[in-house]
C-alpha positions as CSV (number, residue, x, y, z in Angstrom):
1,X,2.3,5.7,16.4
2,X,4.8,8.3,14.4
3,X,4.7,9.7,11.2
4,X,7.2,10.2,8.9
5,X,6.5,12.5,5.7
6,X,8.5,11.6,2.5
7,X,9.0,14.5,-0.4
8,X,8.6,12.8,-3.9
9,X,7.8,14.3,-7.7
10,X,7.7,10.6,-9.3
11,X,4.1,8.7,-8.1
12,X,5.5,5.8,-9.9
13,X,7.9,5.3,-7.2
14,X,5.5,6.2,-4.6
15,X,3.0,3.0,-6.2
16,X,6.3,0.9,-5.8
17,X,7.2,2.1,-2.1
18,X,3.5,1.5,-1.4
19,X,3.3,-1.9,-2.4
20,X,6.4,-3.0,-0.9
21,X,5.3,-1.2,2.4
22,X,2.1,-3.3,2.0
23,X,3.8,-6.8,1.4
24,X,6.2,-5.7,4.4
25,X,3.1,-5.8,6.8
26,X,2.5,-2.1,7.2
27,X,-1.5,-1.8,6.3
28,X,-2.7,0.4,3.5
29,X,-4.7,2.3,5.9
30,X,-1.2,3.5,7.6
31,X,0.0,5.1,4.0
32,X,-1.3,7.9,2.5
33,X,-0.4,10.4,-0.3
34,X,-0.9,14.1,-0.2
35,X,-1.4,15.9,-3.9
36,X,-2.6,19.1,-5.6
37,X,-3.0,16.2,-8.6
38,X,-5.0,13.9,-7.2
39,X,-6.4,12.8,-10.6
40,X,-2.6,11.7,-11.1
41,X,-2.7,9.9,-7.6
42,X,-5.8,7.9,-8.3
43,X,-4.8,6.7,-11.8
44,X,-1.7,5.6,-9.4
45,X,-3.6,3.3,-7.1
46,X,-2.4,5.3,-4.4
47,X,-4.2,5.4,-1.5
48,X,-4.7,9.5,-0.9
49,X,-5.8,11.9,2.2
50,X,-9.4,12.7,1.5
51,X,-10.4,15.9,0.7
52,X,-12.3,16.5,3.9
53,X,-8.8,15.9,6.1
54,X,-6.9,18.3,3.5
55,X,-9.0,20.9,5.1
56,X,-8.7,21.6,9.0
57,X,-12.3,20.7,9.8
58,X,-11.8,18.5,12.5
59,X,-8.7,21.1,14.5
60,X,-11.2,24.2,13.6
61,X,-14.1,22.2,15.0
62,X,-11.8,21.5,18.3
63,X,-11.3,24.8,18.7
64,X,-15.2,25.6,18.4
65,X,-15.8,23.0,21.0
66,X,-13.0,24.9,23.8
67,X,-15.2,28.1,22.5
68,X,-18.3,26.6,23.2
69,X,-17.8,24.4,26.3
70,X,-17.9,27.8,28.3
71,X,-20.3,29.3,26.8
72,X,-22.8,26.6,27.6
73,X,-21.2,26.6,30.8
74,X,-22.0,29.8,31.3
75,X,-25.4,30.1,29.8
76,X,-26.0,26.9,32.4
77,X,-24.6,29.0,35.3
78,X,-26.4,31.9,34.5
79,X,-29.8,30.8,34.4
80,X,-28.8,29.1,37.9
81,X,-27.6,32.3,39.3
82,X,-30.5,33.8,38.3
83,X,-32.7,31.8,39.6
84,X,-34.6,31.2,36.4
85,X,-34.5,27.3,37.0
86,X,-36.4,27.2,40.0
87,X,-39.1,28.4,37.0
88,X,-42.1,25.2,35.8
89,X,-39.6,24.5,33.4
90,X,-36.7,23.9,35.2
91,X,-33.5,23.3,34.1
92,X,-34.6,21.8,30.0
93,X,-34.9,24.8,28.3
94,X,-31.5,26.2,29.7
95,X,-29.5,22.6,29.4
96,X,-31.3,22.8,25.8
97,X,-30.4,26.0,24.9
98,X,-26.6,24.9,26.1
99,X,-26.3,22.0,23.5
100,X,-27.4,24.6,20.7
101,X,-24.3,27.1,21.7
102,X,-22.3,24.1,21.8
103,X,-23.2,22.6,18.6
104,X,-23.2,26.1,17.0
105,X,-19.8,26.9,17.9
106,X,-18.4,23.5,16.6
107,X,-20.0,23.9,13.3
108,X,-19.1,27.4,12.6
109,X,-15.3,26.0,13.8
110,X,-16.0,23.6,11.3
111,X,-17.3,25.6,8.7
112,X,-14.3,27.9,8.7
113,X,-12.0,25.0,8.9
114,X,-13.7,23.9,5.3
115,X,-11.8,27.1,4.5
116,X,-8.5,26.9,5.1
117,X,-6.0,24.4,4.5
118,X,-5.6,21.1,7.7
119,X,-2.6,23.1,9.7
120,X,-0.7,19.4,9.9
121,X,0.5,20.1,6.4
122,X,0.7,24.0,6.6
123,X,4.2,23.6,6.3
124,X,4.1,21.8,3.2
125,X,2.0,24.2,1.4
126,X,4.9,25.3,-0.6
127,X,6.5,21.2,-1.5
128,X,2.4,20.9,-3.2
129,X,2.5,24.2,-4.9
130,X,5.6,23.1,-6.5
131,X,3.8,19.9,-7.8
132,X,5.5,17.7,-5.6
133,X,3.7,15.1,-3.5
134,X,4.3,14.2,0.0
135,X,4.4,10.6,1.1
136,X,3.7,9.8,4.8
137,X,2.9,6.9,6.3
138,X,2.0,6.3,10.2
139,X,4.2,3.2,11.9
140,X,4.2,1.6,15.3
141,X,7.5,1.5,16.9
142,X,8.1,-2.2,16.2
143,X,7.4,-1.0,12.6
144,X,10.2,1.3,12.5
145,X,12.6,-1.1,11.1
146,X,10.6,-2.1,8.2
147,X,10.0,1.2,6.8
148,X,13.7,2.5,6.9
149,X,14.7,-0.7,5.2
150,X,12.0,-0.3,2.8
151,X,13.1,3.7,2.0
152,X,16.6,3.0,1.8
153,X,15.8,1.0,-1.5
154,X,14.4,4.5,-2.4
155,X,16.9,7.2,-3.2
156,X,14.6,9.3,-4.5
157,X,12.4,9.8,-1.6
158,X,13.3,13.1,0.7
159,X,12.7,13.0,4.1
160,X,10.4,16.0,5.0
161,X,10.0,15.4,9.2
162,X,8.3,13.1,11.8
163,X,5.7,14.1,13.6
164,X,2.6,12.5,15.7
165,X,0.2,10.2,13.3
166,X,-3.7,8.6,13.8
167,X,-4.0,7.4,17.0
168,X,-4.0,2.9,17.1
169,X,-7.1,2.7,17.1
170,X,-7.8,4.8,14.3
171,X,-6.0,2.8,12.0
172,X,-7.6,-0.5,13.4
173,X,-10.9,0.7,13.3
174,X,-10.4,1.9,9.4
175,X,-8.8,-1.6,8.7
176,X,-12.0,-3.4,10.1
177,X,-13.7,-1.0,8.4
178,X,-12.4,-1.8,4.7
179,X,-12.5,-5.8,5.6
180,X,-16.0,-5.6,6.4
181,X,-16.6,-3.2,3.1
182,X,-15.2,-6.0,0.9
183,X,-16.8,-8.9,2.4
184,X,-19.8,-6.8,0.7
């Protein structure tokens, strides 16, 4: 899938591009808008980025995990090489003890992620500042088409970039997801 990011200060014409996106075939799960106003963006019916993925949780948390992997790893190798395995207790407390690094460096990743700003839209810092609102929405290449014809009815809307978007079977899984939510 590709993403392609939209530079807008009117969320009235963002509600219209949505819905016309929407009737075109492309899910809402696949649209999203990005706002310092997001009191302005619900009242909109707009379907935003969470606050959890406006922060670089899930990236700082990745880059935890390639801390901690060898760590553990070497905690693991360690107690091998030391012969403390060959111990009552064997290998538990060490492959225990391995988990716990693990886990600790993805949270701390995690927590300073909470911190800072998702680096996906680091670049767009300064369009939000401004009180503008970015528009992306994620497309399969067969999709292509429908958005371009869909913008080109929209003069208003800057094009801001492309870049990679939710893997397919994100998007499925949240569109299950919502089905099943409203069959509630």
């Amino acid at each position: 899938m590709n993403r392609h990011f939209y530079i807008s200060d009117n969320l009235d014409d963002l509600e219209t591009v949505e819905s016309e996106l929407e009737a075109s075939g492309i899910s809402t799960e696949q649209i999203h808008v990005l706002s310092d106003r997001d009191a302005d963006v619900e009242q909109h019916h707009l379907h935003d980025v969470n606050s959890l993925m406006k922060q670089d949780v899930v990236h700082s948390g990745e880059i935890g995990a390639v801390i901690g992997i060898p760590l553990a790893a070497l905690v693991l190798l360690g107690a091998y090489l030391a012969g403390w395995t060959e111990s009552a207790a064997g290998w538990v407390p060490f492959i225990f003890l391995a988990i716990v690094i693990l886990g600790f460096c993805i949270w701390e990743g995690g927590f300073f992620g909470i911190q800072v700003p998702n680096a996906h839209f680091s670049n767009l810092k300064k369009t939000l500042r401004d009180g503008e609102h970015i528009f992306f929405v994620d497309v399969e290449p067969a999709q292509e088409t429908v958005l371009d014809r869909v913008i080109s009815h929209h003069p208003q809307l800057q094009l801001a970039g492309t870049g990679a978007a939710a893997p397919h079977w994100v998007v499925a899984w949240l569109q299950k997801w919502h089905q099943f939510k409203r069959t509630i």
